[in-house]
Structure formats: structure tokens, C-alpha cells
C-alpha positions in Angstrom: 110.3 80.0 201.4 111.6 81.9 204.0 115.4 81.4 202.8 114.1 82.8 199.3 112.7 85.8 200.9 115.4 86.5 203.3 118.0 86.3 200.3 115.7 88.0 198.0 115.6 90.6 200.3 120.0 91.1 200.8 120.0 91.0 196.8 117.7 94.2 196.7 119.7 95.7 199.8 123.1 95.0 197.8 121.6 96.9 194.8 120.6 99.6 196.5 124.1 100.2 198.2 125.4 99.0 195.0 123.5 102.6 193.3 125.0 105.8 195.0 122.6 108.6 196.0 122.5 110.9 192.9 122.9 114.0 195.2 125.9 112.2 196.7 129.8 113.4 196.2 130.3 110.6 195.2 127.9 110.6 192.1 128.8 114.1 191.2 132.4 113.3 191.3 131.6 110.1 188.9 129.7 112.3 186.3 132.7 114.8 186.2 135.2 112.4 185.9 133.2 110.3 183.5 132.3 114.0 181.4 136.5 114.3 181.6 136.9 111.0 179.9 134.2 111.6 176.8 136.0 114.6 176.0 139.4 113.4 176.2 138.5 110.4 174.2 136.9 112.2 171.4 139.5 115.0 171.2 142.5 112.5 170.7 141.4 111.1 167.7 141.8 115.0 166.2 145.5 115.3 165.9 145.7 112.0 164.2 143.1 112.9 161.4 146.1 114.7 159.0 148.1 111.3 159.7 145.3 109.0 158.5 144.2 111.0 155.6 147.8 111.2 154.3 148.8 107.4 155.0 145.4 106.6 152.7 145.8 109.0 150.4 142.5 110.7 151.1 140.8 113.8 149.4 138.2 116.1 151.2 135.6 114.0 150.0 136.8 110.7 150.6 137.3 112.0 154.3 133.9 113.4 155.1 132.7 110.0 153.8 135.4 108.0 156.0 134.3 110.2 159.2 130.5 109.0 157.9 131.7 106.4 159.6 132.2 107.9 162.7 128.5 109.7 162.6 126.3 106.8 161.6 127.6 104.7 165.0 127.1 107.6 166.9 123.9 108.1 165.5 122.8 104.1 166.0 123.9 103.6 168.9 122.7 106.9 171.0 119.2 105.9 171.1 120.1 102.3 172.3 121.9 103.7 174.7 119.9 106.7 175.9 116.8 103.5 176.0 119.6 101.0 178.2 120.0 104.1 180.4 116.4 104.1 181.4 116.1 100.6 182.1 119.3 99.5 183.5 121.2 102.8 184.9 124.2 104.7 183.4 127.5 102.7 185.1 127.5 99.3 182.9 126.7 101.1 179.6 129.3 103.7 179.9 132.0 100.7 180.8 131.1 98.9 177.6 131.2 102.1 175.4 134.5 102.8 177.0 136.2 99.6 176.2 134.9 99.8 172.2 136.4 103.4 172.4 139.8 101.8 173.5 139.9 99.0 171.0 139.3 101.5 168.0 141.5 103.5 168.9 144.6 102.1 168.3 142.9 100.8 164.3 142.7 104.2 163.6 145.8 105.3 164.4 147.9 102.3 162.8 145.4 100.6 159.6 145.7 101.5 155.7 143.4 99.2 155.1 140.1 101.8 154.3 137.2 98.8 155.1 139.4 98.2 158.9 139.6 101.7 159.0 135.4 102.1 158.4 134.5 99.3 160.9 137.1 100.7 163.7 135.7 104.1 162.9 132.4 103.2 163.7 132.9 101.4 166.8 134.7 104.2 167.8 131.5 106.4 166.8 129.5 104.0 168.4 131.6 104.3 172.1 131.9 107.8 171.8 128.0 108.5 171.2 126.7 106.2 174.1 129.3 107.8 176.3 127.9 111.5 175.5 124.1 109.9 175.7 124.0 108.0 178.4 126.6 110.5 180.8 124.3 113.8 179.6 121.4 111.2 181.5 123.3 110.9 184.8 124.0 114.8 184.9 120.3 115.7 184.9 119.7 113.4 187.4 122.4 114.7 189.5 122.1 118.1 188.7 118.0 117.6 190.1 118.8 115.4 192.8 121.3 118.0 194.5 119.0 121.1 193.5 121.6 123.4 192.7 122.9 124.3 189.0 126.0 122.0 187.9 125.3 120.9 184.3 127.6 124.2 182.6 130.3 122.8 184.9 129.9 119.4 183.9 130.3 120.3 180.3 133.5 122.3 181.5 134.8 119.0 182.6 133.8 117.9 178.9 136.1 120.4 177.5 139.0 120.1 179.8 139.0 116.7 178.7 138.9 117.5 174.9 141.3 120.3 175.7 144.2 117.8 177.3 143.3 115.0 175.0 144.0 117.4 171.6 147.2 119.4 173.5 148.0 116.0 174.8 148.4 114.1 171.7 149.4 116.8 169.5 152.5 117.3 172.2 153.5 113.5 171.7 153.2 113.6 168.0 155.8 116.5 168.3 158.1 115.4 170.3 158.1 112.3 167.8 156.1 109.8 168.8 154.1 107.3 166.2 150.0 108.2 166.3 149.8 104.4 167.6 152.1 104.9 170.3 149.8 108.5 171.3 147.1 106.4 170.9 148.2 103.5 173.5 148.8 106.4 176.2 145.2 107.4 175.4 144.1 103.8 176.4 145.7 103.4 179.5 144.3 106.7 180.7 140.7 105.9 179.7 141.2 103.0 181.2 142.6 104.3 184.4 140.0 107.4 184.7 136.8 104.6 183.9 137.9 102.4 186.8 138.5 105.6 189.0 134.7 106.5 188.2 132.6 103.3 188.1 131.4 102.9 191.5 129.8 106.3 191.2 127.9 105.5 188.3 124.1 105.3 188.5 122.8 102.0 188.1 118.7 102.3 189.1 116.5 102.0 185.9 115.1 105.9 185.7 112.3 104.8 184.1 109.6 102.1 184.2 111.0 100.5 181.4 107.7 100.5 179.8 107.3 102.8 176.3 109.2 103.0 173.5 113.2 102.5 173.2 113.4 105.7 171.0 110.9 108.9 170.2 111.1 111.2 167.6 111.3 114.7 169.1 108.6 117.1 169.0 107.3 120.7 170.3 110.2 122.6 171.9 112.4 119.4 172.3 112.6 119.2 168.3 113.6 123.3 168.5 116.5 122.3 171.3 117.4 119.3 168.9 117.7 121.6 166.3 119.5 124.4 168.0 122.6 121.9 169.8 122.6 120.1 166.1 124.1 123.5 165.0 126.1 124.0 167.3 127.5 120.7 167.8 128.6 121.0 164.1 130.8 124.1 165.2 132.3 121.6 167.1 132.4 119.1 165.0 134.1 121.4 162.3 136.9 122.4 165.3 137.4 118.7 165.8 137.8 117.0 162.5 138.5 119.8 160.3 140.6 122.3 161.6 143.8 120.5 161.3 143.4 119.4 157.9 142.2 123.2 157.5 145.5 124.4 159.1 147.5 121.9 157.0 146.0 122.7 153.5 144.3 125.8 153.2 146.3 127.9 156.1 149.7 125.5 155.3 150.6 125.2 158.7 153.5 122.1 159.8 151.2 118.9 160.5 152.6 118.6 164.0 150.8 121.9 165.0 147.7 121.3 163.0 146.1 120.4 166.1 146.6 123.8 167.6 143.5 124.8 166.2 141.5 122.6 168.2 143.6 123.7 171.2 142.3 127.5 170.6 138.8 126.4 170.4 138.7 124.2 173.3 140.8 126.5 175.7 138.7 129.2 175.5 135.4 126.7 176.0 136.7 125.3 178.3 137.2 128.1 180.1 133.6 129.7 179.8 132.4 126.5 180.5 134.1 126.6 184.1 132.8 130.2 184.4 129.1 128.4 183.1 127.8 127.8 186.4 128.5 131.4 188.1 127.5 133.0 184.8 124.3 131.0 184.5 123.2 132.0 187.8 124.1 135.5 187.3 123.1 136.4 183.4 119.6 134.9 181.6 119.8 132.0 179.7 118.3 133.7 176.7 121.6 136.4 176.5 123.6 133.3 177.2 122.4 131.9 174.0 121.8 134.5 171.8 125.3 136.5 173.1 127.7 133.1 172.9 125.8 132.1 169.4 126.5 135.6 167.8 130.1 135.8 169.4 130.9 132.0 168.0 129.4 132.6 164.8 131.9 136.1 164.5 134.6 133.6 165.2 133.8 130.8 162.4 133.6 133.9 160.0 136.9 135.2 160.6 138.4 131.5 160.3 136.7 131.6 157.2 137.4 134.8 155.8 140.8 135.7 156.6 144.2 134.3 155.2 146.1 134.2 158.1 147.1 131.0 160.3 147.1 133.9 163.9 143.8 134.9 162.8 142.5 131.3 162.0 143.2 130.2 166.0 141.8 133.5 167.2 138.6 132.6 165.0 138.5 129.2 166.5 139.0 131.0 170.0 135.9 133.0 169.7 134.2 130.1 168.4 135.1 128.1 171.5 134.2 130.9 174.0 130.5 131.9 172.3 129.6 127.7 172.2 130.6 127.6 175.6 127.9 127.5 177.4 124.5 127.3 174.9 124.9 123.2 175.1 124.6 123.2 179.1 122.0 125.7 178.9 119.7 124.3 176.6 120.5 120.5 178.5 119.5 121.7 181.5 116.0 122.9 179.8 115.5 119.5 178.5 115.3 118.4 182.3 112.2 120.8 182.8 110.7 120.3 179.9 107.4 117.8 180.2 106.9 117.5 176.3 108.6 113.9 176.5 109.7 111.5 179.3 113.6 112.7 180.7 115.4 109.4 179.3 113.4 109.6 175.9 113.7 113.4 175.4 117.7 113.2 176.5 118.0 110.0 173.9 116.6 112.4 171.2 118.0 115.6 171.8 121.7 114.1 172.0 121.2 111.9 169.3 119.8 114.9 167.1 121.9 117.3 168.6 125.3 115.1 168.2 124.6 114.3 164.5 125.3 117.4 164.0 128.9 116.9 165.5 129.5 113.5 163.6 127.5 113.6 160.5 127.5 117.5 159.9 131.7 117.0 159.4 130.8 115.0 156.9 128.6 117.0 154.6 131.6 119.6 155.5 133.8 117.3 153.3 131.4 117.0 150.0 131.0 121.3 150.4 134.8 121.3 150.6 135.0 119.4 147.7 132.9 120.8 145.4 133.3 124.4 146.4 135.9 125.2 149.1 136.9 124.3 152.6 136.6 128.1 153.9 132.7 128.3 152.4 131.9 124.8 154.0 133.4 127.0 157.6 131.5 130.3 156.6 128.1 128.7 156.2 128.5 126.9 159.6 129.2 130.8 160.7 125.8 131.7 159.4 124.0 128.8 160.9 124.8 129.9 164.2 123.7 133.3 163.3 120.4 131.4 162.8 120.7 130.0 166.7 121.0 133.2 167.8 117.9 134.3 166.4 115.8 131.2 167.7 117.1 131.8 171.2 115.7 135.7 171.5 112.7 133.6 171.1 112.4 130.6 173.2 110.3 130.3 176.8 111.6 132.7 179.3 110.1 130.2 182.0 111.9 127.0 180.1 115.1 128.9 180.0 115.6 130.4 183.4 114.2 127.2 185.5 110.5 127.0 185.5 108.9 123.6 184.4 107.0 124.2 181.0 104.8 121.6 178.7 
């Protein structure tokens, strides 16, 4: 009996050793690096979009249905994970997600064969989705735990991943390199930058694990929801379509197709850096509303105007105005008291991301029954229509008050 106990005991000592303080370095250094590694991943499948739709013989449509693919794991497995998150902690669940990223990846870039192609795709979906869940989980906690504002920063790290992952693979594609040899280079440095964070993952459950696996959002969580759905399918558009944009409709070389994306994530990236000085400094309701009407300028010009220079420069003001809105409106989800955190994360990322995996795919069937511009310009107009809803929302959610 004794014996039990005593070991009993050193198993719940290791565990709590084993789970780094959430206001530690170390755990702030883990959620950066693991924020790096979601963006990278899901930017380097961009560049290699033009490649796969050629080598199948693709049209618009048959595309947005193929990246379908893409949205519906995402869109299972978000929930799953956000619920894991809760019980289990954040460091196992990324791990796994990061390894089905990493076997995907290399399908995509090499297969023909359109069911291999599906399956891969959503895997990939699947990795990529718990990755944005369950990490978007850690940073609240972190962000709380060390009482000071981080989350626009942790995004930044987001898009300096995305950033280097589409400039990264787009530059190895140039110099001549096969999309499956880009791709391999991609695994090795997931690979490399998920063992370099691991130990500063979270693993304490965050909740009792008790309650439902998955809640449908309500009250001003379903108005957040709504609100990063649009503009998650700005980004969404940036990633998956503006290379074949550049390609068809601007006729751009395919090996700078992926320059488009560069524009739009340099300049978030950017702003996103700037995020946490900026949020401390300007309200979050001119954040929203100012970055929602300055993106939504950008999308219309892309739209609107036959020229490859002003196309980037579009996608540059997209980039720039989205910046910071997603952090924002995160980082009001933590106050809210509408729904448990884990819960109310789980639903806003896996209503908000939809819009960033499933929203390219309704782009495809607009493109091909009207035009690939129009599909663009009515994404411009949506995120008029954010603009609008954030002149609106709780001055005391916004700028740090808890609110039910």
C-alpha cells in the first residue's frame, strides 16, 4: 500500500514537471515556435496548387471541389481536437497533427491519381486544422497566465511562417526543383521545428473533462465566429487562389505565381509583429473596423484592375488590413463567459477556419460559373460587412474587460 502511494505520488510529480508553467519562457517560446510551424506548413502547399491542377488536368470547379477536400478535414477534425485539448493538453495532439501534415505532403505534391490526391488532401486538412485549434488553445492560456498581451504577436509568428513557407517553396520551384523534392525540405523542417518545441507544449487537461466534446456557438461567440469566418476566407482566397489567379486571369509565369501570396503575407506579417504595440496603443474597435475596410480596399483592387503590379499591391493591402482583426477578436474569446474557453476556442476556430478551407471552395464554383475576379470582389464586400459589425461590438469585450 505504501509502495503504491509512494509511486503514485512520483507519477503525479513527473507530470507536473512534465507540463511547463504557462507563464514560463519556455511555454511562450513553444507556442511561437509551434504558431511558426502551422503557418509554414499551410503556406507550402500554395505554390504547388498551379502544379497539381495542371498535372490533373483540373478546371476551376473541379479544384474548389478537390480543396473540399482540404476544408471538410479541417472542419472534422477541429472540434476533436479543440475537445482532446481540454482533456489531455495541447503537446501530444499537435505532434500527431504534425506527422499527418508531413505524410500528406509529399501525396500532394507527387500523385495524379484524383481519389490519392482527395484522401492525402484531407489528412493534410485534418493536420493542419488541429494544429490551428488546438495551438490558438495554448496561446490563451499563455497569453492569461503571463498577464500581458501576446496573442497579435503570436499570430505574427503565424504569418512569418506562411510568409517563408510560400517565398520558401516558390524560390525552390524556380531555381528548378520538382514540387516533391520542395515538399521533402518542408518535412524535414516541420519535423525539426516540432521536436524543437515539444517539451514546451502544455499537457494539463484545461478542463474538467466533463460536458460536451463540441458546442454550437451562440451570443457574441457566434458574431466572432462569423466575423474570423470572413476573414479567414480573405485568406483563404490569398492562399489557394492567388496563384492560379496570377497564372490565368493576370497570365503571370507559374514559377512566380506564388508571389501573390508573398505580398499578402509580407505585409501581415508585418502588422502582425507591430500587433502587440498597436493593440496596446489604438482600440480594438479601430483595429477592426480600420484593417477590415483597408483589406477589403485591397481584394477590390485585385479584383478590379488588369494589372499583375496592381494585383500584388491588392493582395498587399489585403494582408496589412487582416493583420491584426484575427488576434484581436481571439483574444476576446478568452474574456468572454458565454461558453467554457476550450469549447468556445473549438467553435470559433472551427467556424472561423471553414471560412479559410471551405470558403476557397465555393470560390471555385463562383469562378466557374461567373468569373474568378467576381468570386475576389464579393469576398471584398464581405469584409466591408466586418467592418460594419465591428463599429458595433462591446467596448468592454474588445478592449479587455470580461463580458457574459
Amino acid at each position: 500500500m505504501y509502495f503504491s502511494q509512494t509511486l503514485g505520488k512520483r507519477v503525479l510529480n513527473l507530470r507536473l514537471m512534465d507540463n511547463p508553467n504557462p507563464a514560463s519562457l519556455k511555454a511562450q517560446h513553444a507556442t511561437r515556435l509551434a504558431f511558426f510551424s502551422a503557418g509554414f506548413s499551410g503556406a507550402a502547399w500554395a505554390p504547388i496548387i498551379p502544379y497539381v491542377k495542371s498535372r490533373c488536368e483540373l478546371t476551376d470547379a473541379h479544384l474548389g471541389l478537390l480543396l473540399l477536400c482540404l476544408g471538410m478535414g479541417s472542419i472534422v477534425a477541429m472540434p476533436i481536437a479543440g475537445s482532446l485539448a481540454g482533456r489531455f493538453g495541447c503537446r501530444w495532439i499537435i505532434a500527431i497533427a504534425t506527422l499527418a501534415v508531413c505524410c500528406s505532403l509529399p501525396v500532394l505534391a507527387s500523385s495524379a491519381f484524383l481519389p490519392g490526391l482527395a484522401i492525402a488532401l484531407t489528412v493534410f486538412g485534418a493536420g493542419v486544422g488541429s494544429i490551428d485549434c488546438v495551438v490558438s488553445v495554448q496561446a490563451i492560456i499563455v497569453e492569461r497566465a503571463s498577464q500581458k498581451t501576446m496573442m497579435s504577436g503570436f499570430h505574427g509568428l503565424f504569418s512569418v511562417g506562411g510568409l517563408l513557407g510560400a517565398m520558401g517553396v516558390s524560390s525552390l520551384l524556380g531555381l528548378g526543383l520538382s514540387p516533391v523534392q520542395a515538399s521533402l525540405a518542408v518535412v524535414l523542417l516541420l519535423l525539426l521545428g516540432s521536436g524543437l518545441a515539444l517539451s514546451g507544449l502544455l499537457t494539463g487537461r484545461n478542463s474538467s473533462g466533463k460536458g460536451p466534446a463540441f458546442a454550437v456557438p451562440h451570443g457574441i461567440v457566434l458574431i466572432i465566429g462569423i466575423m474570423c469566418f470572413i476573414v479567414f476566407l480573405a485568406e483563404g482566397s490569398a492562399i489557394d487562389w492567388s496563384a492560379v489567379f496570377l497564372a490565368t486571369v493576370r497570365h503571370v509565369d507559374m514559377r512566380y505565381t506564388g508571389l501573390g501570396y508573398v505580398a499578402f503575407a509580407t505585409t501581415m506579417t508585418i502588422g502582425r509583429l507591430l500587433g502587440d504595440w498597436l493593440v496596446r496603443r489604438v482600440p480594438g474597435r479601430m483595429l477592426i473596423t480600420g484593417g477590415s475596410l483597408l483589406a477589403a480596399s485591397g481584394m477590390l483592387l485585385v479584383a478590379a484592375i488588369p494589372l499583375w503590379q496592381v494585383t500584388l499591391l491588392g493582395y498587399a493591402l489585403v494582408g496589412a488590413g487582416c493583420a491584426n482583426v484575427v488576434p484581436v477578436l481571439y483574444s476576446a474569446v478568452g474574456r468572454q463567459t458565454f461558453m467554457p474557453e476550450h469549447l468556445a476556442v473549438s467553435a470559433i476556430t472551427t467556424l472561423g477556419y471553414s471560412g479559410i478551407l471551405v470558403g476557397p471552395a465555393a470560390l471555385g464554383f463562383v469562378a466557374q460559373a461567373a468569373s474568378l475576379p467576381l468570386a475576389l470582389g464579393i469576398v471584398g464586400v464581405f469584409l466591408g460587412g466586418v467592418a460594419a459589425v465591428g463599429m458595433i461590438l462591446p467596448k468592454a469585450l474588445i478592449n479587455g474587460e470580461t463580458t457574459s
